[in-house]
C-alpha positions in Angstrom: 29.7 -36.0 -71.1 33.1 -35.4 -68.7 33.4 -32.2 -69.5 29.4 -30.9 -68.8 30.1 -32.7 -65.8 33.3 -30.8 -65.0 31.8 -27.8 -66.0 28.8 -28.3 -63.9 30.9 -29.4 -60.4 33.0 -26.0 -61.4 30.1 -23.8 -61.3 29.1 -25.4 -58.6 32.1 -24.9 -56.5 31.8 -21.3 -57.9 28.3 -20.4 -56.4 29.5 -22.2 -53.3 32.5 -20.0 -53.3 30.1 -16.8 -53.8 27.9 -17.5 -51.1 30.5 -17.8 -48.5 31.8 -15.2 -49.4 28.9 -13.1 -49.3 28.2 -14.7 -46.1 31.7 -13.5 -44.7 31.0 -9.5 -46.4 27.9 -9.4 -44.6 29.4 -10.8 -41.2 32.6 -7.8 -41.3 30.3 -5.0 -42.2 28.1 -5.9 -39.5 31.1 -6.4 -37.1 32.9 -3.1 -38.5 29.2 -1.1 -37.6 29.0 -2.4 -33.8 32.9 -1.4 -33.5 32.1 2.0 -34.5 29.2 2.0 -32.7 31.5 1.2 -29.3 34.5 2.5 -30.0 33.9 6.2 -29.0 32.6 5.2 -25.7 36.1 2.9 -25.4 38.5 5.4 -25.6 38.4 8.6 -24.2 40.5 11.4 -26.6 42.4 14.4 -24.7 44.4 17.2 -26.4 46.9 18.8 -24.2 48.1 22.9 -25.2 51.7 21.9 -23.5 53.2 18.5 -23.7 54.1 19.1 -19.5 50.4 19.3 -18.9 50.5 15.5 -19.9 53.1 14.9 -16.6 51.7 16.8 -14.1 47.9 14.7 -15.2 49.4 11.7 -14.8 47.9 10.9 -11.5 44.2 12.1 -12.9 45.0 9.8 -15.5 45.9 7.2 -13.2 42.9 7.3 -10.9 40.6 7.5 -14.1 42.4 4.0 -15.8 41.9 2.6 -12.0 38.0 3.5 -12.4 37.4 2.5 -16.0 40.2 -0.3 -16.8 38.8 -1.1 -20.4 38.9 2.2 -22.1 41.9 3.3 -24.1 43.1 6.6 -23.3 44.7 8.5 -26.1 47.0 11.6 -25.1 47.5 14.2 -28.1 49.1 17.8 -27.9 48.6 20.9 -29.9 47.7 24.6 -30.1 44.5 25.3 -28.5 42.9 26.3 -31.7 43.2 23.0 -32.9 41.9 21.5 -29.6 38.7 23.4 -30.0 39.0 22.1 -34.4 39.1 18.3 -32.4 36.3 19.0 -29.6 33.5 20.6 -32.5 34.3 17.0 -34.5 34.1 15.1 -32.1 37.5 14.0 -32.6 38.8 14.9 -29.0 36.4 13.9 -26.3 38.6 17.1 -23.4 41.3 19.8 -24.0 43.3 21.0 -21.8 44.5 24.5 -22.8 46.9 27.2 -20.7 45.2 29.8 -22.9 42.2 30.7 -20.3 41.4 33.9 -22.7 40.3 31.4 -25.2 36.7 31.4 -25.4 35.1 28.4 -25.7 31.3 29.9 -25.1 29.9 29.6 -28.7 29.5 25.6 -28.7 28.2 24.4 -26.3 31.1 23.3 -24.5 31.6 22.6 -20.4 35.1 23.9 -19.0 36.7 23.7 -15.4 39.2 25.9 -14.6 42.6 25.3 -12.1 45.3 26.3 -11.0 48.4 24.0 -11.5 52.1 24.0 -10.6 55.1 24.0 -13.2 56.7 21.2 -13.1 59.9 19.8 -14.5 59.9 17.8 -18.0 62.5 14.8 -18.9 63.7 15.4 -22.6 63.7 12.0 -23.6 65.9 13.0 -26.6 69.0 14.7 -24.5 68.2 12.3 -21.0 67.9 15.5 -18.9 65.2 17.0 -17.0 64.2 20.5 -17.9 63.4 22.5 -15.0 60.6 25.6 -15.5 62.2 29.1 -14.9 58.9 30.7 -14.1 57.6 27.9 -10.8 54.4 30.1 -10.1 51.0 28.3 -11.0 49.4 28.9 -14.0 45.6 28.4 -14.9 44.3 25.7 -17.1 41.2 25.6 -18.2 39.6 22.0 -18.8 37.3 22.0 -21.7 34.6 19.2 -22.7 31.2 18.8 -25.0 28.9 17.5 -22.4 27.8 13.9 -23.6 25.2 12.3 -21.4 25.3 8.6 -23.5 29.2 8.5 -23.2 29.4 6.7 -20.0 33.1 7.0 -20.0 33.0 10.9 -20.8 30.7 11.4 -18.6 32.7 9.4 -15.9 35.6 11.2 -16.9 34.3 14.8 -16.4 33.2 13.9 -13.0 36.2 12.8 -12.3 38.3 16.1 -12.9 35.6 18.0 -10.8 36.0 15.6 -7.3 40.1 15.7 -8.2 41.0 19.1 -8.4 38.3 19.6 -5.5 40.3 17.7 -3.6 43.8 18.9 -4.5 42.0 22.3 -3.5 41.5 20.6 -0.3 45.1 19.3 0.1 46.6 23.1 -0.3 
């Protein structure tokens, strides 16, 4: 008699166990699927061609963190084939890409283009500052998938257009 009586309290405990547990599945997945649902719209992705374009954006950055304090910004660099790779998935929300021959006209894709000044870059491995030969502006084009539901991107893109207006202005 003990031991049907153990065995029932085990399965008991068992079943309990189970049902929490299924109760604490359902609760991530659901959590997981609202986290992908926000997370594009809380970060905003931009590939660089040249690691000095990430200095000399610094103070677009700046204003744009000022604006939207709770999204993430994540900075990435690369050739501007792959930036164009990252803004077709959807895995960079803007690129910004020295190579103004590029042609970006086949998807869809919005694009500003400016003219901005070499600057110096601090080589964090050697401590120095590395000082462009060539100081004569170059053009950068600015180059986005236009996203009216992405309040962020969206905030973002008008955002380059009213700065670089107004460093035109500043000339």
């Amino acid at each position: 008699m003990k031991e049907l009586i153990l065995i029932c309290i085990v399965a008991f405990v068992f079943i309990f166990g189970y049902l929490i547990m299924r109760k604490v599945d359902m609760f991530l997945a659901e959590n997981n699927l609202q986290t992908k649902e926000h997370s594009p719209s809380s970060s905003l992705r931009i590939g660089f061609e040249a690691f000095d374009l990430v200095d000399q954006s610094a103070e677009l950055l700046e204003h744009f963190s000022n604006k939207a304090p709770s999204c993430e910004i994540i900075l990435f660099y690369g050739s501007a084939e792959k930036i164009e790779k990252g803004l077709k998935n959807q895995e960079l929300d803007f690129g910004f890409i020295l190579d103004t021959c590029h042609d970006f006209s086949d998807g869809g894709f919005d694009s500003l283009l400016v003219s901005v000044k070499q600057g110096s870059v601090i080589s964090n491995s050697v401590g120095l500052s590395v000082v462009p030969l060539d100081k004569s502006e170059k053009d950068l084009k600015i180059v986005w998938m236009a996203d009216e539901v992405n309040h962020k991107k969206k905030m973002f893109a008008e955002l380059l257009q009213s700065f670089f207006k107004e460093q035109l202005h500043a000339r």
